[in-house]
C-alpha positions, -999 to +999 in steps of 0.1 A: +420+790+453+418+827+444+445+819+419+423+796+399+397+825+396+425+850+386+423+833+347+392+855+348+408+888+356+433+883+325+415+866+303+388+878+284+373+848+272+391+816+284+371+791+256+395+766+251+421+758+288+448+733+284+455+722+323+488+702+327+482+679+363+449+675+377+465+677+417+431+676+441+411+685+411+400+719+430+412+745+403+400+718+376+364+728+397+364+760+394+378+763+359+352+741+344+326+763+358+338+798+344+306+804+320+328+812+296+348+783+294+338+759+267+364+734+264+388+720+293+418+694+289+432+678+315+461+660+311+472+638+344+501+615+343+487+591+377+455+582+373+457+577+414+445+616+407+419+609+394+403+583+415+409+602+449+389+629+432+363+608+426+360+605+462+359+639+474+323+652+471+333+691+466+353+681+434+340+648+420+311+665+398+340+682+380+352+650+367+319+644+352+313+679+340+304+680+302+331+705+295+360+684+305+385+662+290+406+638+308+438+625+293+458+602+312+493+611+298+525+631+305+517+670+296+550+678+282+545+641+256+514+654+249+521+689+237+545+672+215+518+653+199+491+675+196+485+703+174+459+716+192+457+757+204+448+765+233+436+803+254+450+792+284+475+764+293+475+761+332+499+742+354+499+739+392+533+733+389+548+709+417+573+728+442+603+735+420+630+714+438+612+682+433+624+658+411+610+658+370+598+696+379+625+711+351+602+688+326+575+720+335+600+746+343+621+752+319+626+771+288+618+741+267+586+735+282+581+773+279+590+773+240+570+741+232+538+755+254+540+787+237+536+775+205+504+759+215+487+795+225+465+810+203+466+846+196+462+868+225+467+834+251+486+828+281+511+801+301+499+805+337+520+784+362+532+780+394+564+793+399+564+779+438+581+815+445+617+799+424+629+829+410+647+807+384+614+796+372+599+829+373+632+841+352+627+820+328+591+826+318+600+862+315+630+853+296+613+832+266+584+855+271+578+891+256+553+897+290+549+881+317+532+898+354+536+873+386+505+871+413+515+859+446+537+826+435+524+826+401+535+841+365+509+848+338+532+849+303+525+856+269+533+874+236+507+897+239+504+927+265+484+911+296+461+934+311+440+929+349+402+936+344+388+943+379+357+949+369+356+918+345+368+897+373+346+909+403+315+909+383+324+872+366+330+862+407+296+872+418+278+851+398+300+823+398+286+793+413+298+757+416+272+728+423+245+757+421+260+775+450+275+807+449+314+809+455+313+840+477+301+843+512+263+852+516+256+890+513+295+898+504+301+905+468+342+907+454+343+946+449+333+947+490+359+915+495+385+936+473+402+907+467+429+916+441+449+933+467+481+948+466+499+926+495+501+888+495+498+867+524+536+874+536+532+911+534+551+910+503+542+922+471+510+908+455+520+918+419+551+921+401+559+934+364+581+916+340+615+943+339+612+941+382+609+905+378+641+902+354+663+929+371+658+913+402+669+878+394+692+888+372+722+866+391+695+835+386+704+808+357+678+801+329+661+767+335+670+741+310+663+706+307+704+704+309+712+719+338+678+714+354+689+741+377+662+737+403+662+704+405+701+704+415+705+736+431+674+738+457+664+767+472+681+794+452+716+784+457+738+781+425+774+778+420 
């Protein structure tokens, strides 16, 4: 979940947050309860989503948050519609070998979500650790920095605020309670750290990022090269 926090630490002021699939609606919970968001879209394509939400107590007030929007639609038809900008456009992208997951991944989707950003906004999705995917985001990109399995892209220079995001964390609270253990605080938690969960590393810049998957094919929605080629194995 620390990922769903992170649009804090690169974000200054997230007002307006396009999220593309609502999934268990937990990172819809947390992001409607940043104090700074003032706006939040959610576009989900099965409204089955939606109604097993419902009946999980720890994310079924998010659904009735005043903040949010909830569209049942396809993201990608939406985007197409809309004219809408947004700061951040989220997507908890499915695992990348999964059928229909080029429809997020590739550099399509990447182009049409970019021109949906305003100034100074970012893509933020879950490259499920496909180095494909996380190729072409810092391919139709100018900057792009990866977290753990995810890549934070925009045309803009993306900066980290610590400071921004540890103090934003201790007083976050969701249902009135506060998201941090009793007596702990995020500077003491020091939860930005510099190895992920594998021992690998946490953060990753966008030339490391392109040199090393440089042998890696671009993700289109014509070769849908994850989708066809699991795992990182191409011809």
């Amino acid at each position: 979940m620390l990922r769903a926090y992170l649009v804090s630490a690169f974000h200054p002021r997230p007002r307006d947050i396009l999220m593309i699939g609502l999934g268990s609606g937990s990172w819809l919970q947390v992001l409607a309860n940043d104090p700074d968001v003032e706006h939040l879209t959610v576009v989900e394509i099965n409204p089955g989503f939606v109604e097993a939400a419902r009946r999980a107590p720890v994310v079924a007030s998010a659904l009735d948050n005043p903040k949010v929007e909830l569209l049942i639609d396809d993201g990608r038809r939406y985007l197409g519609r809309t004219s809408r900008r947004f700061d951040v456009i989220v997507e908890n992208t499915i695992v990348y070998w999964r059928s229909y997951a080029s429809m997020l991944l590739s550099r399509e989707m990447m182009d049409l979500s970019r021109r949906h950003l305003k100034l100074g906004g970012a893509l933020y999705y879950n490259t499920t650790m496909s180095t494909a995917a996380q190729k072409t985001g810092a391919t139709v990109f100018p900057h792009a920095l990866r977290y753990q399995n995810m890549l934070i892209a925009s045309d803009g220079p993306i900066a980290i605020d610590r400071a921004r995001f540890e103090r934003k964390l201790d007083a976050w609270r969701i249902d009135g309670r506060p998201v941090l253990p009793a007596g702990s605080s995020a500077a003491q938690l020091d939860l930005l750290k510099e190895q992920d969960w594998r021992g690998g590393p946490t953060w990753e810049g966008r030339e490391s990022i392109l040199l090393r998957t440089q042998d890696d094919p671009i993700i289109t929605d014509d070769n849908m090269a994850t989708e066809w080629w699991a795992f990182g194995t191409y011809p």
